[in-house]
py3Dmol code that shows the C-alpha trace and the ligand (Angstrom):
import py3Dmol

protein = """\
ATOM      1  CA  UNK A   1     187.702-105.655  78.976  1.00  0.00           C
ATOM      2  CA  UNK A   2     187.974-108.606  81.130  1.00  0.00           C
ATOM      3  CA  UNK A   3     191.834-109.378  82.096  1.00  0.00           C
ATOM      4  CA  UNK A   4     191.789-112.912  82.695  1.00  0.00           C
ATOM      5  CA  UNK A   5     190.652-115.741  79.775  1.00  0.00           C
ATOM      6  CA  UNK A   6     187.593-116.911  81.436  1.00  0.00           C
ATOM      7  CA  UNK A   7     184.557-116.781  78.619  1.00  0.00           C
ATOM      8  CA  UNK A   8     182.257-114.053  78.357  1.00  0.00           C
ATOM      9  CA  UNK A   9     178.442-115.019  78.138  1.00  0.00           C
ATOM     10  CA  UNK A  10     177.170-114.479  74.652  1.00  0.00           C
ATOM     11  CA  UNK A  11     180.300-114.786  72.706  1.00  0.00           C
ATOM     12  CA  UNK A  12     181.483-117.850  70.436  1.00  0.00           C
ATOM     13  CA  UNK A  13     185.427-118.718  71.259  1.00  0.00           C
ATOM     14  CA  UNK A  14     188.067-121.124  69.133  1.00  0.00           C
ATOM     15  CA  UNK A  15     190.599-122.703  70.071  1.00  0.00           C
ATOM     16  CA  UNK A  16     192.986-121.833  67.515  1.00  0.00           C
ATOM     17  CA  UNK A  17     192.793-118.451  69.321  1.00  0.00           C
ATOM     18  CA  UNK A  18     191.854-120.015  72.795  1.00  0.00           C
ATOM     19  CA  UNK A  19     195.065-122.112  72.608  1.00  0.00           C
ATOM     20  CA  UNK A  20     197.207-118.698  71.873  1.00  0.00           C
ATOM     21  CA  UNK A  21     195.869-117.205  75.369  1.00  0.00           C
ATOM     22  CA  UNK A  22     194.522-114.574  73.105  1.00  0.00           C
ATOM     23  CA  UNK A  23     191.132-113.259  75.157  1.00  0.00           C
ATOM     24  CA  UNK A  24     188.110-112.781  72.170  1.00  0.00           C
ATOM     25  CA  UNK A  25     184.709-113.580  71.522  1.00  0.00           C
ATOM     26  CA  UNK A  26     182.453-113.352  68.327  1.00  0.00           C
ATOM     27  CA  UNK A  27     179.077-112.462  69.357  1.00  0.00           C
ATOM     28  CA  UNK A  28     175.617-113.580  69.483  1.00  0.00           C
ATOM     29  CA  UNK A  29     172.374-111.855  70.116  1.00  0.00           C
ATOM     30  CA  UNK A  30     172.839-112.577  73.576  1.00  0.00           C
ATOM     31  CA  UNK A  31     176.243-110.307  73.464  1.00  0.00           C
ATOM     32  CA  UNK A  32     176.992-107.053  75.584  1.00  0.00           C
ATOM     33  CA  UNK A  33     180.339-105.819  73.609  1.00  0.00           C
ATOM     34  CA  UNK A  34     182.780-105.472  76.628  1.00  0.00           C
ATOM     35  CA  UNK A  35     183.485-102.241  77.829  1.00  0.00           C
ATOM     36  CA  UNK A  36     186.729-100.448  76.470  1.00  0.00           C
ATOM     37  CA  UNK A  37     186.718-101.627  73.176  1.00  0.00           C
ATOM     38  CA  UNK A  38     188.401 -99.888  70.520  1.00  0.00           C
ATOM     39  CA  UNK A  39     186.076 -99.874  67.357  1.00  0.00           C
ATOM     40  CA  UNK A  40     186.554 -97.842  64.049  1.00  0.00           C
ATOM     41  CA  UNK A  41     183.512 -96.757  61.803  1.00  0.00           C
ATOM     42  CA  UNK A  42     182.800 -99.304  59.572  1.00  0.00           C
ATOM     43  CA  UNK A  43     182.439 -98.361  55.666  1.00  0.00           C
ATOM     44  CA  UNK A  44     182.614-101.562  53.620  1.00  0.00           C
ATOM     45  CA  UNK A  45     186.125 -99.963  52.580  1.00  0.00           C
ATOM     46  CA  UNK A  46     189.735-101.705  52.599  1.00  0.00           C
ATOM     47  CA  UNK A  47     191.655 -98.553  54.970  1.00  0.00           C
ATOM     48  CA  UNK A  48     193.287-100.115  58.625  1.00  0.00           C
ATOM     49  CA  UNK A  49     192.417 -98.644  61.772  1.00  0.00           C
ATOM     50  CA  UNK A  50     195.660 -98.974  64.517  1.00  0.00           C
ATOM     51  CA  UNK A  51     195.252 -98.953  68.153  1.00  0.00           C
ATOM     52  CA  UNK A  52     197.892 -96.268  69.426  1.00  0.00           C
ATOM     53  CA  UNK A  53     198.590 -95.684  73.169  1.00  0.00           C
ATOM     54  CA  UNK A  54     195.807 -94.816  75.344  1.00  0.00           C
ATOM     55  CA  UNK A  55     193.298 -97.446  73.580  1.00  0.00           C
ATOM     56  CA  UNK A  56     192.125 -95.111  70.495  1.00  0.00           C
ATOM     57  CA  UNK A  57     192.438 -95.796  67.186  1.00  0.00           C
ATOM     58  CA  UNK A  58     194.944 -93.846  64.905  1.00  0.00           C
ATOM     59  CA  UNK A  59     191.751 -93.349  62.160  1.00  0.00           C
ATOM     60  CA  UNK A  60     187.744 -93.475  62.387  1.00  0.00           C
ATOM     61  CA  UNK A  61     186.842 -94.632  59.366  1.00  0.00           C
ATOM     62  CA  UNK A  62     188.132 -98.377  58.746  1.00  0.00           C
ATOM     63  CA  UNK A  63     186.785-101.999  57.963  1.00  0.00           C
ATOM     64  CA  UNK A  64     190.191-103.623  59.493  1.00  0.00           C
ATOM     65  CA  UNK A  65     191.720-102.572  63.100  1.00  0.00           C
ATOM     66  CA  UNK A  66     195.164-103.909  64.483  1.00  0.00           C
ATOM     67  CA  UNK A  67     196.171-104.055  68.450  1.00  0.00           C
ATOM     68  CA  UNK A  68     199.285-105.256  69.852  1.00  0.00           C
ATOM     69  CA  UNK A  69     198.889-102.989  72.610  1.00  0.00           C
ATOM     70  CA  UNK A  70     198.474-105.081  75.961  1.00  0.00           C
ATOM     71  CA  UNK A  71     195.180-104.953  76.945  1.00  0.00           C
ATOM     72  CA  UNK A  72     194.045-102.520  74.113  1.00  0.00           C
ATOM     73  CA  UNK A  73     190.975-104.911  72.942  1.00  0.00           C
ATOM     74  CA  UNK A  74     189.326-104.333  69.669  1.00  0.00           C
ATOM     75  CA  UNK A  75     186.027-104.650  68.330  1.00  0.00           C
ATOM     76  CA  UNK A  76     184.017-105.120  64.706  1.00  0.00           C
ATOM     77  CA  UNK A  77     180.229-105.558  64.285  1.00  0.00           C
ATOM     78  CA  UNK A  78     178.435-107.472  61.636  1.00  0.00           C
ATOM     79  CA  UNK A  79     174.646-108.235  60.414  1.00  0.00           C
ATOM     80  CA  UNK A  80     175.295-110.758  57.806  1.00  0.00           C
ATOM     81  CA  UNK A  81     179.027-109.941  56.549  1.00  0.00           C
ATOM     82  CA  UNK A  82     181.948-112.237  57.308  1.00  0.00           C
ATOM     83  CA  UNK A  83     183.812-111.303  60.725  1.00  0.00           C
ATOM     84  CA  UNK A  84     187.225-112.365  61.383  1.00  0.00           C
ATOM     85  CA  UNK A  85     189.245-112.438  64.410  1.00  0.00           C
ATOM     86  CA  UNK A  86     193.307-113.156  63.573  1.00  0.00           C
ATOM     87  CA  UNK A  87     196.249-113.025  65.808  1.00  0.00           C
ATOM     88  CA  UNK A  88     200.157-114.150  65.703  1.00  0.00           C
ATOM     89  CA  UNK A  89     201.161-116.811  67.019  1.00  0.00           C
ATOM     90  CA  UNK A  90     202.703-115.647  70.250  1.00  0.00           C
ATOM     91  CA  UNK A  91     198.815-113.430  70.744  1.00  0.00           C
ATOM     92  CA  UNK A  92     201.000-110.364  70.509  1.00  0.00           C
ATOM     93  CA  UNK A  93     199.423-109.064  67.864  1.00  0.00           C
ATOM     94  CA  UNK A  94     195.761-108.728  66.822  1.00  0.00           C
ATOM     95  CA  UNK A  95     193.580-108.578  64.190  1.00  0.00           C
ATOM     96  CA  UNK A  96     189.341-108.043  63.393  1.00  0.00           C
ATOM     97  CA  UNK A  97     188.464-107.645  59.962  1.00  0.00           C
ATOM     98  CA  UNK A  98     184.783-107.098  58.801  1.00  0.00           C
ATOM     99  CA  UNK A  99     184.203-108.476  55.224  1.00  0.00           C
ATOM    100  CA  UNK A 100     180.789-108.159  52.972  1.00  0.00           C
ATOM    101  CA  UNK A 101     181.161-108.683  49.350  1.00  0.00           C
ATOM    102  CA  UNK A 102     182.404-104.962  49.201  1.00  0.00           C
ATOM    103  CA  UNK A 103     185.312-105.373  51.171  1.00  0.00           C
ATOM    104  CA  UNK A 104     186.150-108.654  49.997  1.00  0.00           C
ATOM    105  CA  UNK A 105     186.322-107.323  46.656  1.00  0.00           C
ATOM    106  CA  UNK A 106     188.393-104.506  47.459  1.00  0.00           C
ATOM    107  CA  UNK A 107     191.115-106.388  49.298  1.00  0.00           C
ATOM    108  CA  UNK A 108     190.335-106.411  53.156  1.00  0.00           C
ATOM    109  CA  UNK A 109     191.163-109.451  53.813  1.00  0.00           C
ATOM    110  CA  UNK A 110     194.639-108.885  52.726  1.00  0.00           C
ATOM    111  CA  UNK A 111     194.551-105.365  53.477  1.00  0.00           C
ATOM    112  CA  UNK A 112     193.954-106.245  56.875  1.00  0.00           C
ATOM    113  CA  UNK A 113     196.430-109.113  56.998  1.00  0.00           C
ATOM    114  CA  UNK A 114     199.264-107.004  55.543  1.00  0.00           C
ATOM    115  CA  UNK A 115     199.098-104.652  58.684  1.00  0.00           C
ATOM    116  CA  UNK A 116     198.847-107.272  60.973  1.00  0.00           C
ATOM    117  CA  UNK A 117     202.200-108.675  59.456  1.00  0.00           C
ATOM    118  CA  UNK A 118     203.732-105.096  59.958  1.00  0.00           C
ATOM    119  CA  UNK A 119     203.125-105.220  64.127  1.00  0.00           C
ATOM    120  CA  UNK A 120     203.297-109.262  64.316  1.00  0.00           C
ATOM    121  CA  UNK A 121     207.016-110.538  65.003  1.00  0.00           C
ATOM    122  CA  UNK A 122     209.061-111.231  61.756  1.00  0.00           C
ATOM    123  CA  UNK A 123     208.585-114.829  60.414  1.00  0.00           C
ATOM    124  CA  UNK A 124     205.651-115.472  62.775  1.00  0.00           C
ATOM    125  CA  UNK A 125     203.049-117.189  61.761  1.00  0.00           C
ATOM    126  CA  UNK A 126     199.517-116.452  62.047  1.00  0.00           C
ATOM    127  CA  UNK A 127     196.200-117.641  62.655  1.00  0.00           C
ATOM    128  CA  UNK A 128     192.849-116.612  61.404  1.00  0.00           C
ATOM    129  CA  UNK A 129     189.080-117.404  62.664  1.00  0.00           C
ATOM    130  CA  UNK A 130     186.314-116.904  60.248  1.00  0.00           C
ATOM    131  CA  UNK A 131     182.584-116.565  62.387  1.00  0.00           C
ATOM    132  CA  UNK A 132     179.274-116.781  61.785  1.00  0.00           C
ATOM    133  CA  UNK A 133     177.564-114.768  58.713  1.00  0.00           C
ATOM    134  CA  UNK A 134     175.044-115.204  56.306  1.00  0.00           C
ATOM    135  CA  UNK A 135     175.169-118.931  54.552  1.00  0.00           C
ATOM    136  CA  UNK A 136     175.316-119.708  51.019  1.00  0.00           C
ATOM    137  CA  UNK A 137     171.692-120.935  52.109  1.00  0.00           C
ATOM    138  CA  UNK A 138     170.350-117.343  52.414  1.00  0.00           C
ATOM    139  CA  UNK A 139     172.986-115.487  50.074  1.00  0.00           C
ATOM    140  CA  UNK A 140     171.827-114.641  46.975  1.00  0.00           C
ATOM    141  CA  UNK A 141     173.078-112.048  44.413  1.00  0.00           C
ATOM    142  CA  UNK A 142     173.123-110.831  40.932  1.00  0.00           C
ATOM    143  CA  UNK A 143     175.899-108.736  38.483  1.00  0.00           C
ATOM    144  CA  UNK A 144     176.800-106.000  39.822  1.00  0.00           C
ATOM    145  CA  UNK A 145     177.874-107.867  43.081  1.00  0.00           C
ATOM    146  CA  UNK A 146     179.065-111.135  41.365  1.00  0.00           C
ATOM    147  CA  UNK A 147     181.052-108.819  38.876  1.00  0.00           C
ATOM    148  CA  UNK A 148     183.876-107.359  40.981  1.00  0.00           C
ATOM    149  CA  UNK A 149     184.318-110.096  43.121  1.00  0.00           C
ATOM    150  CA  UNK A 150     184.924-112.039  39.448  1.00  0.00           C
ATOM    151  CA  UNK A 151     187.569-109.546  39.232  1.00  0.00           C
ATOM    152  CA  UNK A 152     189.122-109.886  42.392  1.00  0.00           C
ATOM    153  CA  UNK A 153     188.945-113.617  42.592  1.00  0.00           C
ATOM    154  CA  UNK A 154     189.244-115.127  39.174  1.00  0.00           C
ATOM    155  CA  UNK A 155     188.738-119.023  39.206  1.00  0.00           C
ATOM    156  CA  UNK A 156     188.662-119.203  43.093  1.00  0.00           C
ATOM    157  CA  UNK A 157     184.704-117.644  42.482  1.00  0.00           C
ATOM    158  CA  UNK A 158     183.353-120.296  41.308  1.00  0.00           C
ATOM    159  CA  UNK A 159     183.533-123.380  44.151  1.00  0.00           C
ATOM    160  CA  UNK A 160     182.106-120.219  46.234  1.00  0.00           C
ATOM    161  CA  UNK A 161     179.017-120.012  44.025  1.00  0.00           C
ATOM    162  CA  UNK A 162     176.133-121.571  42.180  1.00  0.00           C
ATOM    163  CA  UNK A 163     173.882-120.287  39.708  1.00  0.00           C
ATOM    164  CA  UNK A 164     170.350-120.012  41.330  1.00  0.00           C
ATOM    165  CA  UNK A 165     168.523-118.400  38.542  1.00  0.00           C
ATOM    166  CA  UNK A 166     169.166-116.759  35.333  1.00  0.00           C
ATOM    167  CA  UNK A 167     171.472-113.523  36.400  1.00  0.00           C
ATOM    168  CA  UNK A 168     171.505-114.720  40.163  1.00  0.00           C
ATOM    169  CA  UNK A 169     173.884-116.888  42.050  1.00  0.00           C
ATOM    170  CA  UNK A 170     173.891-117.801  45.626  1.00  0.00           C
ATOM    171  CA  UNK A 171     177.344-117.191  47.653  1.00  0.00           C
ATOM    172  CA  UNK A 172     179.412-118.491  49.927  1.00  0.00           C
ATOM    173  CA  UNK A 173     181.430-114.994  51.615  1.00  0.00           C
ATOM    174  CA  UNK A 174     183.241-117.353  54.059  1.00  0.00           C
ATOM    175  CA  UNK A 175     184.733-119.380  51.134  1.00  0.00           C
ATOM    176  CA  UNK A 176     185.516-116.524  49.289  1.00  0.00           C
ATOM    177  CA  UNK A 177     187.904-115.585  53.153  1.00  0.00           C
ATOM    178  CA  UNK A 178     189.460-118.637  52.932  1.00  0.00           C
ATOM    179  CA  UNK A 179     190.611-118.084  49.584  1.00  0.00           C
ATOM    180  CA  UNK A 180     191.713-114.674  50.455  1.00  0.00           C
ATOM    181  CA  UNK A 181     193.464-116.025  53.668  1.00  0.00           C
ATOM    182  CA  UNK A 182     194.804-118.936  51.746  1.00  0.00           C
ATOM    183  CA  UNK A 183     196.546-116.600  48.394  1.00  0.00           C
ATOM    184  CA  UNK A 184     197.790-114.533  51.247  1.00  0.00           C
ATOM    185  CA  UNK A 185     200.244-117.372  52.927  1.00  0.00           C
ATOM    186  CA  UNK A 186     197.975-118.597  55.516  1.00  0.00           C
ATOM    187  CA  UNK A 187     198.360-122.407  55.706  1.00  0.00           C
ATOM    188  CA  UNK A 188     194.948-123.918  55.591  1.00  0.00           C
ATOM    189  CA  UNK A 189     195.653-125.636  59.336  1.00  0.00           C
ATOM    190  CA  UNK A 190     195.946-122.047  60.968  1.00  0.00           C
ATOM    191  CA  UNK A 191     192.333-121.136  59.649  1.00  0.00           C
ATOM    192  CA  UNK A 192     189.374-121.910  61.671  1.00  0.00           C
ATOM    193  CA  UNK A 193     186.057-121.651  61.074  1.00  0.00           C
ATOM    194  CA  UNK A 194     182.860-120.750  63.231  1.00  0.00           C
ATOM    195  CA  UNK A 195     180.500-120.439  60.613  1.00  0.00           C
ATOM    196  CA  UNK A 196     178.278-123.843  61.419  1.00  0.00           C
ATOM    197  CA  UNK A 197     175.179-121.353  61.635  1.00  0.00           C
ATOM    198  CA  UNK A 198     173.845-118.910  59.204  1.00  0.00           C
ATOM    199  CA  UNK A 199     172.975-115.786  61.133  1.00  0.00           C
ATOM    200  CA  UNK A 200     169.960-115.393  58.526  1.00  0.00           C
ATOM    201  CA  UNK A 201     168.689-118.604  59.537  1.00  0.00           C
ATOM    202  CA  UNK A 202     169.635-118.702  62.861  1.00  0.00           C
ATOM    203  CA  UNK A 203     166.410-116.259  64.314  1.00  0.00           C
ATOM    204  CA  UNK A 204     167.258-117.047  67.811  1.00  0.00           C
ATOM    205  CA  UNK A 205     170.916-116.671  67.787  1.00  0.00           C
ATOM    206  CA  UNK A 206     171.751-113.949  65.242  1.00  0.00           C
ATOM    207  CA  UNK A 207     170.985-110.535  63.934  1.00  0.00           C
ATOM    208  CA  UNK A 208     170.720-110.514  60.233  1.00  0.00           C
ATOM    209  CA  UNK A 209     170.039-107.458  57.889  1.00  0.00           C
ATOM    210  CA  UNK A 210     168.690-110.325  55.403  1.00  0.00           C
ATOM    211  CA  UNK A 211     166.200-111.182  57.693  1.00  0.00           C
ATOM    212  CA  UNK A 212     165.593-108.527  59.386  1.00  0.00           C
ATOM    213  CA  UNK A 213     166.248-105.002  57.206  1.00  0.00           C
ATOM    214  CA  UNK A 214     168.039-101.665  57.936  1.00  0.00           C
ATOM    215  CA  UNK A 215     166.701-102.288  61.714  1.00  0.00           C
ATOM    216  CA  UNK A 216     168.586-105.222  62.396  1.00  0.00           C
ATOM    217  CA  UNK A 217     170.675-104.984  65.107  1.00  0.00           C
ATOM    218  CA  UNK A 218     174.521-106.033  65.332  1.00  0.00           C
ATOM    219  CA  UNK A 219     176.791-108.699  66.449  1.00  0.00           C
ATOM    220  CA  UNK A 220     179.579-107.548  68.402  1.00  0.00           C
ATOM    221  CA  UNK A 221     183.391-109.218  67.848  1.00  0.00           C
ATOM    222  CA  UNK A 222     186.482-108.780  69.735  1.00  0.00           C
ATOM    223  CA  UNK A 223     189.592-109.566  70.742  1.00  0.00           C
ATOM    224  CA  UNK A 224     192.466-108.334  72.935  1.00  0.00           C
ATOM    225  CA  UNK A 225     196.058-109.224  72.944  1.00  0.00           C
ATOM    226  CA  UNK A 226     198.000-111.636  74.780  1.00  0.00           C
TER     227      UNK A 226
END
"""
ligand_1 = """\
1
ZN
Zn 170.798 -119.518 55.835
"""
view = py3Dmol.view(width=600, height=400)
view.addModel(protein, "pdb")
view.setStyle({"model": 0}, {"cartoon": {"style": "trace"}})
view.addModel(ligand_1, "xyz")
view.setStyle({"model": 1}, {"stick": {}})
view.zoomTo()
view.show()
């Protein structure tokens, strides 16, 4: 991991997180992940991953993974899905969360956030940046992914979707976050958003298993505490 703040080559940065001295990156296709990163095995699933001393994680399998062990950095790749970088407001403690419908609709998001709370500093408030996935542009699904998001999200589904065709509806995952983020006690001003490119139309600057298939490669995402 790099100590200092200066930007890594490849990586998208915010300053909602920039601001907090809180060292991350969400990656392009011109990424190399930095070295030392804790990552867990991702499984579209709603289980935690902890960084405990020594920079490994306390479990393999997990879709969310916590730090606020200085200089323990943590990582989360994506090829379409919805990454998300968090962090308190002090940078103490850290969050990456990888969301595809899945996960959104069994609770990552606040899965993820609930843990975070846990190691954060009582009463603190924290921040949350959404990056670049797939767009509403290139999204589009049927029933049996439309159905258990319904469940999860009630009324807040429908702003983050539009009927395409009969039994299809294109999606919006990064609205879906915000609602997620939003029910969850974020106030709207500490969420930031990266997503101004859809990584399955952005060829040059993305990978995207849309676009690309079961050999598309991943983006890399991390971030370190203060
Ligand atoms: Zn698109």
């Amino acid at each position: 991991m790099n100590g200092d703040s200066a930007p890594v080559p490849g990586f998208l940065r915010h300053p909602l997180l920039a601001d907090r001295g809180v060292d991350h990156g969400f990656g392009t296709r011109a990424a190399l992940a930095p070295s030392g990163l804790a990552r867990p095995r991702q499984v579209h699933g709603v289980n935690v991953a902890r960084a405990v001393n020594g920079g490994q994680l306390d479990r393999e399998e997990a879709d969310a993974v916590i730090s606020h062990r200085p200089g323990v950095g943590i990582g989360i790749v994506t090829a379409d899905c919805v990454p998300i970088l968090l962090a308190s407001q002090s940078g103490g403690a850290v969050a990456a969360i990888h969301a595809g419908w899945r996960g959104l609709a069994a609770g990552v998001v606040e899965s993820g956030l609930g843990a975070l709370r846990e190691v954060a500093k009582p009463q603190e408030e924290i921040v949350a940046v959404i990056g670049p996935h797939i767009g509403r542009c290139c999204y589009e699904v049927d029933a049996p992914v439309m159905d258990p998001l319904h469940l999860r999200f009630g009324a807040a589904l429908e702003p983050a979707s539009a009927s395409s065709r009969p039994g299809h509806h294109r999606l919006d995952l990064g609205q879906l976050v915000v609602a997620d983020l939003i029910r969850s006690g974020i106030e709207s001003e500490s969420i930031g958003i990266l997503a101004e490119a859809c990584t399955a139309c952005g060829v040059d600057r993305f990978h995207s298993y849309r676009r690309e298939g079961s050999g598309a490669g991943r983006l890399i995402h991390y971030i370190q505490p203060r």
